[in-house]
C-alpha positions in Angstrom: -12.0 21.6 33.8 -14.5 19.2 32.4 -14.3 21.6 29.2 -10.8 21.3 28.7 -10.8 17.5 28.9 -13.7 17.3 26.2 -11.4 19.3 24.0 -8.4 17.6 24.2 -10.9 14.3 23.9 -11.6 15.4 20.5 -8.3 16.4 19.2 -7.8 12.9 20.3 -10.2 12.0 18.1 -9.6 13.1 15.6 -5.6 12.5 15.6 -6.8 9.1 15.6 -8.9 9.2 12.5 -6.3 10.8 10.9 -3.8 8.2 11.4 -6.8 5.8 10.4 -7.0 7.7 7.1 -3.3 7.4 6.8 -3.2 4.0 7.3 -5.1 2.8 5.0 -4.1 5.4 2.3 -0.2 3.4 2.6 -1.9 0.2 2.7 -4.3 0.9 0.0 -0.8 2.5 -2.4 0.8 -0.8 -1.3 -1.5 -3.1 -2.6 -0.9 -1.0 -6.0 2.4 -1.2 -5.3 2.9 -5.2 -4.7 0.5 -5.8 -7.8 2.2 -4.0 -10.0 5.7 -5.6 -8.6 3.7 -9.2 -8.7 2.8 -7.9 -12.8 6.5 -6.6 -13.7 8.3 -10.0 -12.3 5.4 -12.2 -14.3 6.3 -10.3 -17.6 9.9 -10.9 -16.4 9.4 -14.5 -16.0 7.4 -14.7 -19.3 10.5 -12.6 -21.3 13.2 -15.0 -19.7 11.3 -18.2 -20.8 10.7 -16.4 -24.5 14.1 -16.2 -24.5 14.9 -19.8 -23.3 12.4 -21.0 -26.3 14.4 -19.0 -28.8 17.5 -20.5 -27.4 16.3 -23.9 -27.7 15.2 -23.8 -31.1 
């Protein structure tokens, strides 16, 4: 009886660092992610005042 409950303690286990792994494999890609979104809406910002400049002169 005692058997069966270690096994199921490791699958347990090792569900859990799995999802661990998981975790912060998404949060790791969503860091990329919200940089690179953060980069594209700077060069964004830096095109629409270029164009503003031109405009002005």
């Amino acid at each position: 009886m005692t058997g069966g409950s270690c096994h199921w303690h490791g699958r347990i286990v090792t569900l859990i660092a799995f999802a661990e792994s998981r975790v912060r494999y998404l949060t790791v890609i969503n860091s990329i992610l919200t940089i690179d979104g953060l980069r594209c809406k700077f060069d964004a910002d830096l095109d629409s005042r270029g164009d503003q400049g031109m405009l002005a002169w």
